[in-house]
Kinemage of the C-alpha trace (Angstrom):
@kinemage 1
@onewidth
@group {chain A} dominant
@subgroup {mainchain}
@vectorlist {calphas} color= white
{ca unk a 1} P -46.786 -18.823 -14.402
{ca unk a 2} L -49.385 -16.129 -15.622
{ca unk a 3} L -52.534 -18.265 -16.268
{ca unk a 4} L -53.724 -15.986 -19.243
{ca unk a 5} L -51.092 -17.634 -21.558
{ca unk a 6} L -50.748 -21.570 -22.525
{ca unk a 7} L -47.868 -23.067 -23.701
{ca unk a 8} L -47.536 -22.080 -27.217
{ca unk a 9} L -47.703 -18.327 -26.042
{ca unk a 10} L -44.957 -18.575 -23.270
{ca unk a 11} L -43.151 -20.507 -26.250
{ca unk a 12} L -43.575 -17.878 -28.592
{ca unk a 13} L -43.105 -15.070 -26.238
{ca unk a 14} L -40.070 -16.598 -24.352
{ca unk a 15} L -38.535 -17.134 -27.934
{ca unk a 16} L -39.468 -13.273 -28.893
{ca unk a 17} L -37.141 -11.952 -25.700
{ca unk a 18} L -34.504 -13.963 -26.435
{ca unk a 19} L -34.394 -13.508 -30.055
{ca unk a 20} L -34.286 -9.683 -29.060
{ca unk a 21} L -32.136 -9.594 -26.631
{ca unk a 22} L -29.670 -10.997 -28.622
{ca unk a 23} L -30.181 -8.917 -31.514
{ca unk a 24} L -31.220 -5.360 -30.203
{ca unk a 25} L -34.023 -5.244 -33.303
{ca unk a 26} L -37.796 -5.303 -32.941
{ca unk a 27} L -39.617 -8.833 -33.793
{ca unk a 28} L -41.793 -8.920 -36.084
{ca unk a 29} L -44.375 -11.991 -36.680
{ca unk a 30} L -42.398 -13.512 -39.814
{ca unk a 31} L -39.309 -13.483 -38.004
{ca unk a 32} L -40.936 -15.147 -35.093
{ca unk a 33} L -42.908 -17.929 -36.967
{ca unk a 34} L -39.181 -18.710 -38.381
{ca unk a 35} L -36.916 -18.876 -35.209
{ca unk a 36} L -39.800 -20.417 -33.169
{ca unk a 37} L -39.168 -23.708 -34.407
{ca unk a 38} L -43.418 -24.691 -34.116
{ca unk a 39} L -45.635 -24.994 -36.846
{ca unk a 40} L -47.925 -21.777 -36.561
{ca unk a 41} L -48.493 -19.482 -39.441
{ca unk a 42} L -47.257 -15.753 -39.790
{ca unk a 43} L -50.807 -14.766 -39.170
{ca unk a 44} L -51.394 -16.538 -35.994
{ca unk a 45} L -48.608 -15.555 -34.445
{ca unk a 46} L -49.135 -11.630 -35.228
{ca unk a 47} L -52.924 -12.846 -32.835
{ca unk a 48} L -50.749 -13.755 -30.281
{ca unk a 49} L -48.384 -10.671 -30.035
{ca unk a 50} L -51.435 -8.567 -30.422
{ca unk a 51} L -52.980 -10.515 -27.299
{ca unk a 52} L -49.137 -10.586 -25.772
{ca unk a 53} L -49.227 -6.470 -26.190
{ca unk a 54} L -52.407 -6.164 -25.018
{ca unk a 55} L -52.156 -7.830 -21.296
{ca unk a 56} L -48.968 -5.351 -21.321
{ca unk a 57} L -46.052 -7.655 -22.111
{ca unk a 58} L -44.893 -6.346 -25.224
{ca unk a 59} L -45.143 -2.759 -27.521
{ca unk a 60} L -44.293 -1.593 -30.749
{ca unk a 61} L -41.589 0.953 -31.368
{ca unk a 62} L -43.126 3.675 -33.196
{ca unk a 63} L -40.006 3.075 -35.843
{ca unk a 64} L -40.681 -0.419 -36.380
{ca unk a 65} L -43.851 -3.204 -37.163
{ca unk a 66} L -42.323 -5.647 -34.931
{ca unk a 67} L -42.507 -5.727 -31.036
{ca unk a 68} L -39.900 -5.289 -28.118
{ca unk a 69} L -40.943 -6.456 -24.196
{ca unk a 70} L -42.004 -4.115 -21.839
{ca unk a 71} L -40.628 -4.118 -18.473
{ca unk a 72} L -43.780 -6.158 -17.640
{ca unk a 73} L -42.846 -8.245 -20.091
{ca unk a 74} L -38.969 -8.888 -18.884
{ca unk a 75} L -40.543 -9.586 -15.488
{ca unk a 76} L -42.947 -12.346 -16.458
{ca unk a 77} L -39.066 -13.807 -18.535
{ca unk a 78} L -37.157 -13.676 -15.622
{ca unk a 79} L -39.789 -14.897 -12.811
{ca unk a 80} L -41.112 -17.808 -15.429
{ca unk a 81} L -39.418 -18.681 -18.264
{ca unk a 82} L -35.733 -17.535 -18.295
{ca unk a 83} L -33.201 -20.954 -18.408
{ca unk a 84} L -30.484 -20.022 -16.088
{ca unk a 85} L -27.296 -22.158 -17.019
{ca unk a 86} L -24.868 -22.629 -14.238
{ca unk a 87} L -21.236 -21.093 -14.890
{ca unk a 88} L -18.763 -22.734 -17.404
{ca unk a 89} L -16.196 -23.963 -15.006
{ca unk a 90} L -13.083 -22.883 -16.151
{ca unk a 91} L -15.060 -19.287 -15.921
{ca unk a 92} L -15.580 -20.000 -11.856
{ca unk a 93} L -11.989 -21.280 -11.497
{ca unk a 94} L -10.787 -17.667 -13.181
{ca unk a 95} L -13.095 -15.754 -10.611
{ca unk a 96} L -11.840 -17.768 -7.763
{ca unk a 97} L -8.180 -17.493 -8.900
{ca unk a 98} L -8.665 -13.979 -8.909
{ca unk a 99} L -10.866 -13.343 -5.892
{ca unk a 100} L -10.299 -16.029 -3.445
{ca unk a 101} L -6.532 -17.218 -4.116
{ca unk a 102} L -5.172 -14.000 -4.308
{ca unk a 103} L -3.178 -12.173 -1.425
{ca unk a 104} L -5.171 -8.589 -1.396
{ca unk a 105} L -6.289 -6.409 1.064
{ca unk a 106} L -10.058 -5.990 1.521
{ca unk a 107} L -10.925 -2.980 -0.580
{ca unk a 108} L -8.449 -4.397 -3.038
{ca unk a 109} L -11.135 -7.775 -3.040
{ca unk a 110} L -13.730 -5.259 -3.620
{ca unk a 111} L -11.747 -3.381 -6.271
{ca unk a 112} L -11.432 -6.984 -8.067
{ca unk a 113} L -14.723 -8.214 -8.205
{ca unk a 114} L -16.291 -4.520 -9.144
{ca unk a 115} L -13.826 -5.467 -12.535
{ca unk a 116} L -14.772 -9.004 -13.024
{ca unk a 117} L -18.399 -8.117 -12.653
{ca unk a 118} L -18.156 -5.408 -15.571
{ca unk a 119} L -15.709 -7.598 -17.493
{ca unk a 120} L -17.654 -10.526 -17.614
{ca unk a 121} L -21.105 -8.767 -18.640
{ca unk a 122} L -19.773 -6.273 -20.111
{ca unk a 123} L -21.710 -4.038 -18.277
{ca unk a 124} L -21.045 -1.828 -14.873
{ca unk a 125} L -20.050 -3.627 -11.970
{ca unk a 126} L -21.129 -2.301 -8.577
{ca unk a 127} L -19.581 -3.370 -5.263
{ca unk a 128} L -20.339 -1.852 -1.564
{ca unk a 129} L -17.635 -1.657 0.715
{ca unk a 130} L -18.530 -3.864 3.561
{ca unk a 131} L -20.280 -2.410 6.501
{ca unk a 132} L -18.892 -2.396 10.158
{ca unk a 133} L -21.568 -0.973 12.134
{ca unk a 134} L -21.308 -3.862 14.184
{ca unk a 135} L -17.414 -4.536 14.341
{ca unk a 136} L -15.283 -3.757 17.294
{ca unk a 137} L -13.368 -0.703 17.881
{ca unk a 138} L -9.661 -2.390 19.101
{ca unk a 139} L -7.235 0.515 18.532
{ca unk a 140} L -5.956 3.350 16.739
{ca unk a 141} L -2.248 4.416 16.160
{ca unk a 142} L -1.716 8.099 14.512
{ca unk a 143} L 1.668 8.948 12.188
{ca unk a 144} L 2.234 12.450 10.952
{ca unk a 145} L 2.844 12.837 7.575
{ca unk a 146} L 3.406 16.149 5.656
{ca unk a 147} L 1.232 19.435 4.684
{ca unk a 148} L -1.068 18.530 7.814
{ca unk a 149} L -1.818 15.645 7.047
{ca unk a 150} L -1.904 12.563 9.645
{ca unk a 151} L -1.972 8.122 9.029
{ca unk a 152} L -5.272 6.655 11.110
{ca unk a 153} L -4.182 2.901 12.019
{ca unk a 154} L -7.587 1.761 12.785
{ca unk a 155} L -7.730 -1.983 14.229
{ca unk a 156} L -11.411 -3.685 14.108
{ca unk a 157} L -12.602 -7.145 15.201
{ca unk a 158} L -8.961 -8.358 16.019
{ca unk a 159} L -7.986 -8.622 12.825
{ca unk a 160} L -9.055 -5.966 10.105
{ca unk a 161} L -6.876 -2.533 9.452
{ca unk a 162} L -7.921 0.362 8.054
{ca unk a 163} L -5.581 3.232 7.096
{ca unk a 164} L -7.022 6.711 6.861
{ca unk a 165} L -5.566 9.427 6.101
{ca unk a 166} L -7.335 12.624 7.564
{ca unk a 167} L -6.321 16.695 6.877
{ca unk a 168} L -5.786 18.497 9.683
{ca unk a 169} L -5.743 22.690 10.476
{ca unk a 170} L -1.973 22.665 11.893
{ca unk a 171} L 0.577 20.325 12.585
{ca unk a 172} L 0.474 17.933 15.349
{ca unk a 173} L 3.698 16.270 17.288
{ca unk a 174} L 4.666 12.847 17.609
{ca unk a 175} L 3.806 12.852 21.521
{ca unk a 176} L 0.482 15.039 20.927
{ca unk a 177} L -0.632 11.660 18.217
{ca unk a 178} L 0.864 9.223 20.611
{ca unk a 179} L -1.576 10.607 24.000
{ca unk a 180} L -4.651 10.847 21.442
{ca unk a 181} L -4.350 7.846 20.720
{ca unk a 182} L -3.537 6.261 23.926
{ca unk a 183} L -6.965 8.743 25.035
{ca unk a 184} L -9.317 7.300 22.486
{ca unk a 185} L -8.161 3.877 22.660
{ca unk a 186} L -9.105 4.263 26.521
{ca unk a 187} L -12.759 5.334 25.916
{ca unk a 188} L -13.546 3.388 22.782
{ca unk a 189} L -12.336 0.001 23.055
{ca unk a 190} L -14.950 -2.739 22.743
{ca unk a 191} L -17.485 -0.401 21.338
{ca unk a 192} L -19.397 -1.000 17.651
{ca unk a 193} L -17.945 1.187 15.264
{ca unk a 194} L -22.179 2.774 15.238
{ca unk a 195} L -21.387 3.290 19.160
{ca unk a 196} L -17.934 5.676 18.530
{ca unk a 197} L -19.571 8.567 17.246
{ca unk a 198} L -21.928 9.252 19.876
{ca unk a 199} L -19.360 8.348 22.728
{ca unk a 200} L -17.378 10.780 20.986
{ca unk a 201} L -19.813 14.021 21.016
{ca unk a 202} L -20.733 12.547 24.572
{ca unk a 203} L -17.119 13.265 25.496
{ca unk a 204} L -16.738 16.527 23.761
{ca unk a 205} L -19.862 17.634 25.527
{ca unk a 206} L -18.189 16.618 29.072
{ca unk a 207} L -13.930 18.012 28.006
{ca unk a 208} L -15.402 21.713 27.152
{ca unk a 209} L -16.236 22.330 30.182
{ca unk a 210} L -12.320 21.831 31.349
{ca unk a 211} L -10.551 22.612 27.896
{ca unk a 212} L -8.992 20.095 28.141
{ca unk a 213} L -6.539 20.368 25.442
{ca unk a 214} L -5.370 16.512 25.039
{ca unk a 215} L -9.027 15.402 25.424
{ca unk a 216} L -9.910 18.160 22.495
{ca unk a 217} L -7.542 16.826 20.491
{ca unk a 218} L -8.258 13.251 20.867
{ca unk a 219} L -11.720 14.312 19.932
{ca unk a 220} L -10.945 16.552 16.686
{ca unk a 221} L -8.695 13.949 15.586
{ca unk a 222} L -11.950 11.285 16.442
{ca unk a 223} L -14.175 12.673 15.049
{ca unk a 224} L -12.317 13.753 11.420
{ca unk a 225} L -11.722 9.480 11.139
{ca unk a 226} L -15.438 8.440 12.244
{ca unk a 227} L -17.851 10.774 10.281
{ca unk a 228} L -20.625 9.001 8.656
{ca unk a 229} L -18.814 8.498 5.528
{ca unk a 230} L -15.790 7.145 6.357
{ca unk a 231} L -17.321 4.711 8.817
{ca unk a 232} L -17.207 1.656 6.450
{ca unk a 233} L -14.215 3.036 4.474
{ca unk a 234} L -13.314 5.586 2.404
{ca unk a 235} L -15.502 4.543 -0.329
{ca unk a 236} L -19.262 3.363 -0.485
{ca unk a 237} L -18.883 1.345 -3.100
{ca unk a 238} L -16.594 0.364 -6.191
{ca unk a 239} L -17.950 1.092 -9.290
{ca unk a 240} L -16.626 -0.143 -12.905
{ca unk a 241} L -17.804 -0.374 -16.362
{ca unk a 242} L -19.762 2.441 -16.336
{ca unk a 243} L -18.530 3.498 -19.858
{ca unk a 244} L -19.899 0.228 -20.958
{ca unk a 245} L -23.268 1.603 -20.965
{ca unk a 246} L -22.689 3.835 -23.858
{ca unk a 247} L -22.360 0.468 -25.761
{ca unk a 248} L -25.891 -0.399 -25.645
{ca unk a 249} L -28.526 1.877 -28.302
{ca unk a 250} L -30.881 2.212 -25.542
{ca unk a 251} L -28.944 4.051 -23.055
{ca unk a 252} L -26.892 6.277 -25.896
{ca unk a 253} L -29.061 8.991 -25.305
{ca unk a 254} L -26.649 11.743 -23.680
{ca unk a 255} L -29.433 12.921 -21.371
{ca unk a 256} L -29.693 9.060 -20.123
{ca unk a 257} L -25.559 8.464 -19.970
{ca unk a 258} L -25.390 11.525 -18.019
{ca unk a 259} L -28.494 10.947 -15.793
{ca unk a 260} L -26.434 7.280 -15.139
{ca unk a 261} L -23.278 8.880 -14.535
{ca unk a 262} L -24.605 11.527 -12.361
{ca unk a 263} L -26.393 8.591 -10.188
{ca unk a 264} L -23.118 6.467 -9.928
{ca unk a 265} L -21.047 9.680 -9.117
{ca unk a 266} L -23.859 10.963 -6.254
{ca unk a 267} L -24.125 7.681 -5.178
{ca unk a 268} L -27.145 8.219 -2.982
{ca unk a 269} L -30.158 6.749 -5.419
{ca unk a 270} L -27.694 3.601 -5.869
{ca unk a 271} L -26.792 3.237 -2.560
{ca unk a 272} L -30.755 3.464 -1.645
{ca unk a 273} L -31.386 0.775 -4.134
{ca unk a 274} L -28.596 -1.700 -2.674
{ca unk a 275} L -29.834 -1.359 0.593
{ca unk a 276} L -32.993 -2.865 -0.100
{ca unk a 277} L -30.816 -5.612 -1.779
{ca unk a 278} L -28.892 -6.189 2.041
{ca unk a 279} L -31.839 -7.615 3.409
{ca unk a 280} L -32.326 -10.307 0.569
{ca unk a 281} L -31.446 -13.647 0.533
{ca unk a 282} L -29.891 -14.860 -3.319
{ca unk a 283} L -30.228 -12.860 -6.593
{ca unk a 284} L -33.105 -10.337 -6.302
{ca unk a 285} L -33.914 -8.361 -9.568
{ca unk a 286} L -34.642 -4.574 -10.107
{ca unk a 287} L -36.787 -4.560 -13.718
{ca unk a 288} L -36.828 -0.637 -15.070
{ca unk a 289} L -39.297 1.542 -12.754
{ca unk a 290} L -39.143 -1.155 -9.995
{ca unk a 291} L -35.674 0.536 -8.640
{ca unk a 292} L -37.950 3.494 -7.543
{ca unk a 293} L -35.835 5.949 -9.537
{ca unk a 294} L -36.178 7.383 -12.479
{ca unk a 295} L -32.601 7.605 -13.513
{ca unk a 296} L -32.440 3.828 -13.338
{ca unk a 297} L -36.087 3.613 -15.602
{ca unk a 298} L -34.310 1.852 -18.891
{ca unk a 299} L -31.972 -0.357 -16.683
{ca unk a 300} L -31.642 -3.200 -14.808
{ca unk a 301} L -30.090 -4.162 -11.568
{ca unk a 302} L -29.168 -7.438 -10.586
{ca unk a 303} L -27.740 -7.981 -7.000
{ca unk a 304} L -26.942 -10.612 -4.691
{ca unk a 305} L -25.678 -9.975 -0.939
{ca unk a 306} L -22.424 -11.471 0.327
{ca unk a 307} L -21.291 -12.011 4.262
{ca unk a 308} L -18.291 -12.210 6.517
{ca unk a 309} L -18.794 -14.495 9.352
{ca unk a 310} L -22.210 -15.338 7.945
{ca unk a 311} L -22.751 -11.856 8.603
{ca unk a 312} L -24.451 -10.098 5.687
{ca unk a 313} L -22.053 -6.957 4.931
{ca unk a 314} L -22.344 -5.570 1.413
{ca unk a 315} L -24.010 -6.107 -1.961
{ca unk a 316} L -22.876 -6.968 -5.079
{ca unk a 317} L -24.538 -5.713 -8.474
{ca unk a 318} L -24.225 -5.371 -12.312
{ca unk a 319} L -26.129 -2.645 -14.092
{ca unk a 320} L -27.215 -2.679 -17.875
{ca unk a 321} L -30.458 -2.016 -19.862
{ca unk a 322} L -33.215 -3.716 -19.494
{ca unk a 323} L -31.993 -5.780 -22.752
{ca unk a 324} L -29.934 -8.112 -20.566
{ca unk a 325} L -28.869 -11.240 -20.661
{ca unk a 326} L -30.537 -12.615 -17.565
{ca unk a 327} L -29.146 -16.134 -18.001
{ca unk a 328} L -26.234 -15.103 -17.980
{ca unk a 329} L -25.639 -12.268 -15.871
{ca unk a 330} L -27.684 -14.075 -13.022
{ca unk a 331} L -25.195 -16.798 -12.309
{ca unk a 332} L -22.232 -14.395 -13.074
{ca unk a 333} L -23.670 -12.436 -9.944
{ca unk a 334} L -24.905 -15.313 -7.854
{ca unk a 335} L -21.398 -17.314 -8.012
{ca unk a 336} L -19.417 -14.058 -7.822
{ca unk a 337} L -21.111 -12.827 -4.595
{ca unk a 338} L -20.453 -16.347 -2.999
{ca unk a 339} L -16.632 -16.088 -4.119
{ca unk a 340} L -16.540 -12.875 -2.651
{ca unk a 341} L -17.493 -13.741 0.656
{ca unk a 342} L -14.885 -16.926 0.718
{ca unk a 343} L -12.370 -14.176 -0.401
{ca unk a 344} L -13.376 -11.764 2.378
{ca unk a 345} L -13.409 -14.402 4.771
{ca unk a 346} L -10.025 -16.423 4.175
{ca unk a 347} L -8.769 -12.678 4.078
């Protein structure tokens, strides 16, 4: 707890973010003395929001005599002073009916707790696809489909299939698919998924020198499944909700919606900013400028890591102004991230 305020000042100023987070308006000192529920006069509580604004934790709108929290201010709430309630349960048995007892495949988990996320907060939802840089290449079937086009059958870890399909230049036979992938299941098997691609340019380094033309079609067909993107799926991440954001006065602004939308769409400042959140353990926090990007400067992120095989493989995240309701979009995301995992593992 910050040592410059006693406890009629983190009464009064816990009180002031609540009362405006729940009401979107500016507090002003009457209001305050009212819903504080302490006997203080008007006048000495406008002292202690002038001594609350000065240390940084609160400013005035220039519209308005009453004060909002700064992002300093939101920080001191959520490290000190925010009452985090645990879930209703007939809210946790609806995620886990959803997530955990449902017969899905694993971007289809992903896909469903994206939804819940933004459903629940009413907010965006943001989900990574997991990561398999260390999972097991086990085999690969190919089946031709039409205009070029060709089914990967990609086999990890034993048990988890991936289909991909990939564009190709020309058409390619049913015997031509069959040796490529009787080629590359020779050479990869047993290597990490981050192994494949170098293994790969190793052998196309070693076939041009014979021309080889099954090996150089093993390889083309290789390498169009592994690039960097599609190593962990066809998708980065699931994103939903993002039209919520246009709900909240703060983030109306079209230059802010379509600074957000841009982000989400790019995907490389959010992807940055959950892969700081990999490495955490529980909820961690991103308050306004904290994210590191500018784009993300009125919001923020809450995110909490989930596992497979007490493996850490993705993130999970909800995304919403700064004006947040911490206490409850902090369990939302902490029991949600846990149900994920028991999905992806029972999966």
């Amino acid at each position: 707890m910050d040592n410059q305020l006693d406890a009629r000042t983190q009464h009064l100023f816990r009180v002031l973010v609540e009362n405006y987070i729940s009401g979107g308006q500016p507090v002003g000192s009457r209001t305050l003395a009212r819903v504080a529920d302490i006997d203080v006069s008007p006048a000495t509580v406008r002292n202690i929001m002038a001594d609350l604004e000065a240390l940084g934790y609160l400013h005035a709108p220039h519209t308005s005599a009453g004060r909002v929290p700064t992002a300093q201010g939101y920080r001191l709430f959520v490290d000190t002073l925010v009452e985090v309630k645990p879930l209703n349960s007939s809210v946790v048995s609806g995620l886990k009916s959803r997530l955990v007892d449902t017969s899905v495949n694993q971007q289809g988990v992903v896909e469903t707790a994206s939804s819940l996320l933004s459903s629940l907060t009413h907010m965006a939802g943001v989900v990574t696809m997991p990561r398999h840089d260390k999972a097991a290449f086990r085999q690969i079937e190919f089946l031709s489909l039409s205009d070029h086009r060709v089914l990967a059958i990609l086999v990890v870890d034993q048990k988890e299939v991936h289909n991909r399909i990939i564009h190709l230049d020309r058409e390619y036979s049913s015997s031509e698919l069959r040796e490529a992938a009787n080629y590359l299941n020779d050479i990869l098997a047993g290597r990490s998924l981050h192994e494949v691609r170098k293994v790969l340019l190793k052998e196309l380094d070693t076939v041009r020198q014979d021309m080889n033309d099954l090996m150089l079609t093993a390889i083309a067909l290789g390498e169009k499944i592994f690039t960097p993107e599609n190593e962990g799926g066809e998708k980065n991440y699931i994103v939903d909700g993002q039209t919520n954001l246009m709900e909240f006065e703060e983030l109306s602004n079209v230059e802010k919606l379509r600074g957000l939308f841009d982000a989400f769409s790019q995907k490389k400042e959010i992807l940055h900013l959950l892969d700081r959140c990999i490495c955490a353990e529980g909820v961690q926090i991103f308050i306004g400028s904290e994210s590191g990007y500018e784009v993300f400067d009125d919001c923020s992120v809450v995110s909490a890591p989930y596992s497979i095989d007490e493996d850490v493989k993705g993130v999970l995240a909800v995304v919403g102004p700064t004006r947040m309701a911490y206490d409850r979009v902090i369990p939302i995301v902490d029991v949600t991230a846990k149900l994920l995992s028991e999905a992806l593992n029972s999966e």
